[in-house]
N, C-alpha and C positions, 0 to 999 in steps of 0.2 A: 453240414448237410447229411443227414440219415440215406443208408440206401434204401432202394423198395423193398417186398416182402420177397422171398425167396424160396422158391422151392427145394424140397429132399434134393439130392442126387441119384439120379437113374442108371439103372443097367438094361432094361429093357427085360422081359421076358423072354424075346424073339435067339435063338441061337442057331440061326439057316448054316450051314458049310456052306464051303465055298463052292460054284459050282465048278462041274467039269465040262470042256464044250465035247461036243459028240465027235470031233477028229482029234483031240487031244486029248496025251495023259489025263493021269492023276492032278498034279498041280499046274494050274491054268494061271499065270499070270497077266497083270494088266500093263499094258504098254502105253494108253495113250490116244488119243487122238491129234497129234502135232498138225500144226498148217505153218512152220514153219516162222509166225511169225509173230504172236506174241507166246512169251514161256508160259505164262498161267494158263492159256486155255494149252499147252500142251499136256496134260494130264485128266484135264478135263473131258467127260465125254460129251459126245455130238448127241441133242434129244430129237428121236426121229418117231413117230408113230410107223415101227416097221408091218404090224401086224392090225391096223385098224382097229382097234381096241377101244379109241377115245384118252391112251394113255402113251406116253413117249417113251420108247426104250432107250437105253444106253446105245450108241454106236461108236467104236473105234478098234485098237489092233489091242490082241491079245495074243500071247506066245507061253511055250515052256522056258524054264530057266536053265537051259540047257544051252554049250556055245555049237555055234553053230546052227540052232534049230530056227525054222521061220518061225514069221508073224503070221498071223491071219485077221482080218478083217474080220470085223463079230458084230452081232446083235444080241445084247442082254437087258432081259424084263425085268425090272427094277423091284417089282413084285416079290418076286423070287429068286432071284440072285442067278438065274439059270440062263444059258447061252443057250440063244434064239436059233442060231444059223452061224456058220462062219463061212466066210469067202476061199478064194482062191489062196494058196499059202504065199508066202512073200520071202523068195531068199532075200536077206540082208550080209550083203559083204563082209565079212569081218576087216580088222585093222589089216593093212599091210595088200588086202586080196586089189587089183587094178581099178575093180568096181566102187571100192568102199566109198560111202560118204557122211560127212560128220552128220547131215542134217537127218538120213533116214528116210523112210519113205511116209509122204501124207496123207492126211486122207483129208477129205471136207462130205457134207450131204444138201443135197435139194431136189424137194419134192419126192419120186419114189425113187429117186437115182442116191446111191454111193459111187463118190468119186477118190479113186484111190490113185497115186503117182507115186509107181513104183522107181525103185533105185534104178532098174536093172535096163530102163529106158523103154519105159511104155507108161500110158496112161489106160484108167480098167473103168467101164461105167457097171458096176452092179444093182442089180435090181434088189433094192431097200426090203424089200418085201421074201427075199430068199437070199439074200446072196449071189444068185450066178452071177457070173459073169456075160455079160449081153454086148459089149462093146470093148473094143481095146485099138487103141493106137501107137504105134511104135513110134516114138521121137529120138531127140538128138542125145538129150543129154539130163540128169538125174534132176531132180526137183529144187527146186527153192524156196517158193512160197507155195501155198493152194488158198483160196479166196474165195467169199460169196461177195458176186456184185451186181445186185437188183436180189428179184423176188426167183429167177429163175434160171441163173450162169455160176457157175463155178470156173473161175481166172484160177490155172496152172503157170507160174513162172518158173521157167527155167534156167538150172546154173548159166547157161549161155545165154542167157538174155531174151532167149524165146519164149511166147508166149502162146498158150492154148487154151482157149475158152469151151464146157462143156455147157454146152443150151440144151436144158432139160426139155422144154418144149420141141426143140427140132430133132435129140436122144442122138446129137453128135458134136465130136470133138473138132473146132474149127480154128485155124489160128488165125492169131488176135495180135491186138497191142496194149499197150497201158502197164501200168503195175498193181499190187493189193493195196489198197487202201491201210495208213497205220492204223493200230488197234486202237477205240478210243475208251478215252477214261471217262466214266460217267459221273453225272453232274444233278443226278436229280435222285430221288429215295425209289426208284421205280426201273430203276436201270443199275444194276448190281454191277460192281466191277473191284480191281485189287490195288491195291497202292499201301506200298509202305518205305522202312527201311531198317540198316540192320541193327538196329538200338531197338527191333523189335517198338517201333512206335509207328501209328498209322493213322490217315486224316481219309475221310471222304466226306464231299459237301452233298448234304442232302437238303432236300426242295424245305425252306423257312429253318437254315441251321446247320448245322456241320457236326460230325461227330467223330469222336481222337480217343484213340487209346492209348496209354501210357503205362510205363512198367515204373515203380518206384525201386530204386536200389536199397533205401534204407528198412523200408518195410518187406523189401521182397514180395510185392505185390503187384497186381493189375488191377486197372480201373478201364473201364469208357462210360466216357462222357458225352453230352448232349451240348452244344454252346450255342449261343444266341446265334452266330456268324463266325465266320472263318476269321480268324487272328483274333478274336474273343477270347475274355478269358472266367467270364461269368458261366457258369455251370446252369444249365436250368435243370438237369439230373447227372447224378454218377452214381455207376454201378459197380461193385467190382467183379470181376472174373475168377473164374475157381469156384468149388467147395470150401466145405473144414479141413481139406489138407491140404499141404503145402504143395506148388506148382512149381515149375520150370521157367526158367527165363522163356519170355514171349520171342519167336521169331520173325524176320522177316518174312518168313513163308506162309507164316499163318495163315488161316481162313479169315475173310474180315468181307464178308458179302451183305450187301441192301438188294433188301424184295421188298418192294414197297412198305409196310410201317415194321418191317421184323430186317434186325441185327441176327446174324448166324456168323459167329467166331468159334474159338475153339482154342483149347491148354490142354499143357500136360502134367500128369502126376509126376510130382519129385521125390525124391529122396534126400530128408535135409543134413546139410553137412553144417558143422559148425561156424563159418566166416565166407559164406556165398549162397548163392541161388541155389536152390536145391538140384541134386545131380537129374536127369530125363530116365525117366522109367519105362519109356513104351505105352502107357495107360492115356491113352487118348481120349477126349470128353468135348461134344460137340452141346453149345451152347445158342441159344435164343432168345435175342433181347427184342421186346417192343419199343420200337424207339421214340414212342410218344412219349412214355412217361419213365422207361427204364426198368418196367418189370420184366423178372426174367420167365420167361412162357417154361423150358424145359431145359434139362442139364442130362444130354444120353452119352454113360460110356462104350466105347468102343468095343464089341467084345474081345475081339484078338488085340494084344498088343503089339504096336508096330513101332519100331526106332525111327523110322523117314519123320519126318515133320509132313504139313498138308501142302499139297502141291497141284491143287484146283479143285474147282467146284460146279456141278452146272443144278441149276433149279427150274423145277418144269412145276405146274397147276397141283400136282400130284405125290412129288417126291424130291430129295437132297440127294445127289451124287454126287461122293466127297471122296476125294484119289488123296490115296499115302505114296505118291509114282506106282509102283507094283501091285499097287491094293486099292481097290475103290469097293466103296462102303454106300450101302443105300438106304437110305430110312426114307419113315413117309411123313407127312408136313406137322404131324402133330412131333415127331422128333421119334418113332418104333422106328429100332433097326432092323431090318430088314432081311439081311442079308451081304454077302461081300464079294469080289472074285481077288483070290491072292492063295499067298502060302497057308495050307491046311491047317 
């Protein structure tokens, strides 16, 4: 079976720096938007239309790389790599301090509300649209989960088992019962989600077919494929992964996201050694498959190189927000990078 036709390899024209948010340094790092409760969207950012645009900005915590120094709650226009607003700071405990805790502090968003659950035992409703801070409740005890459950409540659970519901409609914090909902794995080509493991091989069933990617050891190579149905082993396309030079072994972390008929994966540039997979360069390259027929739409590298593997993804009408943990990277849907917020 031939693969489809294949485009050049791209570097993009776009070379934005990173931005700097307006109470922070020089190097502005990304932190995250955690809810505590699945790891992939920990990295991933929250899409909020902060500024009525008609387009969704980044929303989560951003910090310097400095110990000791807070977080802050941010809004970043995907546009332009540049920090919207940032909230209230956030001390984080370090190891060893009474307060510490492993999980950190979360955030979640709905409607014009940011809802953040800080370590330090309070809950913060900020207003989406600037940052302030407009509500705050003092609770018992440091976070565990944070939750959207409906179209208008963010569910706070706490280490202790308490529970606080913010209802956007009523713009107060009320306590509740229940737990977060597990995160689910999606099942159809229109509902993107991550699934793999660490042989670096991944399956997601999508609506008439299933699609798997595979690293060969002999060849040193990647493929994904297209299969009739799950436990199939008839190909109706394969494609492979990479350029003309040689890649890294595929990780469990990779990017491996469905938006309705487009594949968005991603490889690293190697360095080949004589008797293995070639050594990880940092040279990150964000890939687009159509996954009707397996042609590939665009192949953009990264422009900074980053050693992290990818560790979430969010996609709105408009743009790709792709986190390296520290580093999130934004192009727009045709696959132009954009812009980044990370090390200089």
């Amino acid at each position: 079976m031939s693969n489809p036709p294949r485009p050049s390899s791209s570097s993009s024209s776009s070379s934005s720096p990173a931005a700097v948010a307006p109470s922070l340094g020089k190097t502005t790092l990304w932190y995250g938007a955690p809810n505590g409760i699945a790891a992939s969207r920990g990295y991933a950012p929250i899409a909020m239309d902060t500024d009525a645009d008609g387009v969704e900005d980044a929303v989560g915590l951003i910090g310097e790389p400095t110990p000791g120094a807070p977080l802050f709650p941010a809004a970043i226009d995907p546009q332009s790599a540049r920090v919207r607003w940032t909230g209230p700071p956030i001390r984080v405990p370090a190891f060893g301090d009474p307060e510490h805790s492993e999980i950190g502090p979360l955030i979640e968003g709905v409607g014009r509300w940011v809802v953040v659950a800080n370590t330090g035992g309070a809950l913060w409703g900020l207003d989406a649209r600037t940052g302030t801070k407009e509500i705050e409740r003092a609770v018992s005890s440091a976070p565990q989960q944070v939750c959207r459950i409906g179209e208008s409540t963010i569910r706070v659970v706490l280490k202790n088992d308490l529970v606080w519901d913010f209802d956007a409609s009523q713009e107060a914090f009320v306590e509740s019962k229940g737990d977060c909902p597990k995160p689910l794995r999606g099942t159809s080509a229109d509902t993107w989600f991550y699934g793999g493991n660490e042989d670096g091989e991944w399956h997601a069933r999508i609506a008439g077919g299933h699609l798997v990617r595979l690293a060969d050891k002999r060849t040193r190579s990647v493929t994904v494929e297209r299969r009739a149905k799950e436990g199939s082993q008839e190909s109706l396309w394969r494609t492979g992964i990479g350029d003309d030079g040689p890649i890294t072994h595929p990780s469990y972390q990779d990017l491996f996201v469905v938006d309705g008929d487009e594949l968005l994966t991603d490889f690293q540039r190697g360095a080949p050694t004589p008797v293995d997979w070639p050594k990880p360069t940092g040279q990150n390259f964000l890939t687009s498959i159509d996954i009707r027929n397996g042609t590939i739409r665009f192949i953009t590298k990264v422009p900074r190189n980053v050693d992290s593997r990818s560790a979430g993804a969010t996609l709105t009408k408009h743009h790709i927000m792709w986190s390296h943990f520290r580093q999130l990277d934004f192009f727009d849907r045709s696959g132009r990078h954009l812009g980044y917020i990370g090390w200089p």
